[in-house]
N, C-alpha and C positions, 0 to 999 in steps of 0.2 A: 538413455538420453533423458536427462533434465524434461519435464512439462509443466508450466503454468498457466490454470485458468482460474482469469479472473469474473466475478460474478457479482449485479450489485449497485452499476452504476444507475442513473437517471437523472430526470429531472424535480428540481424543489424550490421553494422560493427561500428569501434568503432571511436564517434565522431557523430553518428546519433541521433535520438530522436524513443522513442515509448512512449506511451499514456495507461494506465490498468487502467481500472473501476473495481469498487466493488460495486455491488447496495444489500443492505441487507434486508429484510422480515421477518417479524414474530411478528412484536411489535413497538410501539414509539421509537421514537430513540435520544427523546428529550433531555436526561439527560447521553448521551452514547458518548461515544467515538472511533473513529475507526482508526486502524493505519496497514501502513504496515510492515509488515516482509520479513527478507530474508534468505535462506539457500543454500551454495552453496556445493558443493559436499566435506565430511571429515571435514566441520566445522559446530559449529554451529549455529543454528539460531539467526538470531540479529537485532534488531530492527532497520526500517531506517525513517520511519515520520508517525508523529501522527496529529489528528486533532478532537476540539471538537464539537460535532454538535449545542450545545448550541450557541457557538458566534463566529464557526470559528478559535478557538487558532489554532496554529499550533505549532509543537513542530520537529525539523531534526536531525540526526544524521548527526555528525562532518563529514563524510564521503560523504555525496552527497547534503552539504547546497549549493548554489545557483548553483548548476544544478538539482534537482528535486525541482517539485512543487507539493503541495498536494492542492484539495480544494472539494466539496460540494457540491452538488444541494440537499439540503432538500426537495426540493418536487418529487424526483424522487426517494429521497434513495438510493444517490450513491454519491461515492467517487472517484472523479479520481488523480491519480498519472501522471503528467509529466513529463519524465527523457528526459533531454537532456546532450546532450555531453557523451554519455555512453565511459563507458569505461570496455575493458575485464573484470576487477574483480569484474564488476557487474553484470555480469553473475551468478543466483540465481535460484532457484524456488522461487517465489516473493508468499507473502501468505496474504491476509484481516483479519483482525480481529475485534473486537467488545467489549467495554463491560464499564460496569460503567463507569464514568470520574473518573478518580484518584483510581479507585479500580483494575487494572489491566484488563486482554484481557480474556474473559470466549469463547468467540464464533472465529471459524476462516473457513475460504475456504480453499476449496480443492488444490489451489495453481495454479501458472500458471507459465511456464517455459520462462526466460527472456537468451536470449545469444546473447555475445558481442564478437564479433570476430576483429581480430586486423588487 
């Protein structure tokens, strides 16, 4: 069974940087892909960057390209998220997911609470 824990979130004022890991367990992760999510309170969940473990692609939502960075360490099975320059409306519960490349997200974490204060 698929496991993801996410690690990482808090709180920052807006304009600072936090760092969330995702390190996932239960299987290869060769042909998988993992990305994050975000949900912030009365809307819904939406995707904000993806990444393949196979070579690395990476994929952003229009909404936080060159202020987050997503990337990899394959040998530890984990993903991390860089967000700089936050800003209040990216205050989320930030969430991991997992699953086939190109097949959409089957596996996800518990979520970790991101707030951006102005």
């Amino acid at each position: 069974q698929v496991q993801l824990v996410e690690s990482g979130g808090g709180s920052v004022q807006a304009g600072g940087s936090l760092t969330l890991s995702c390190t996932a367990s239960g299987r290869t992760f060769s042909n998988y892909a993992t990305a994050w999510f975000r949900q912030a309170p009365g809307k819904e969940r939406e995707f904000v960057v993806g990444i393949r473990w196979s070579d690395g692609f990476t994929y952003y939502a229009d909404s936080v390209k060159g202020r987050f960075t997503i990337s990899r360490d394959n040998t530890k099975n984990t993903v991390y998220l860089q967000m700089n320059t936050l800003k209040p409306e990216d205050t989320a519960v930030y969430y991991c997911s997992a699953g086939v490349a190109g097949r959409g997200y089957d596996y996800w974490g518990q979520g970790t609470q991101v707030t951006v204060s102005s």
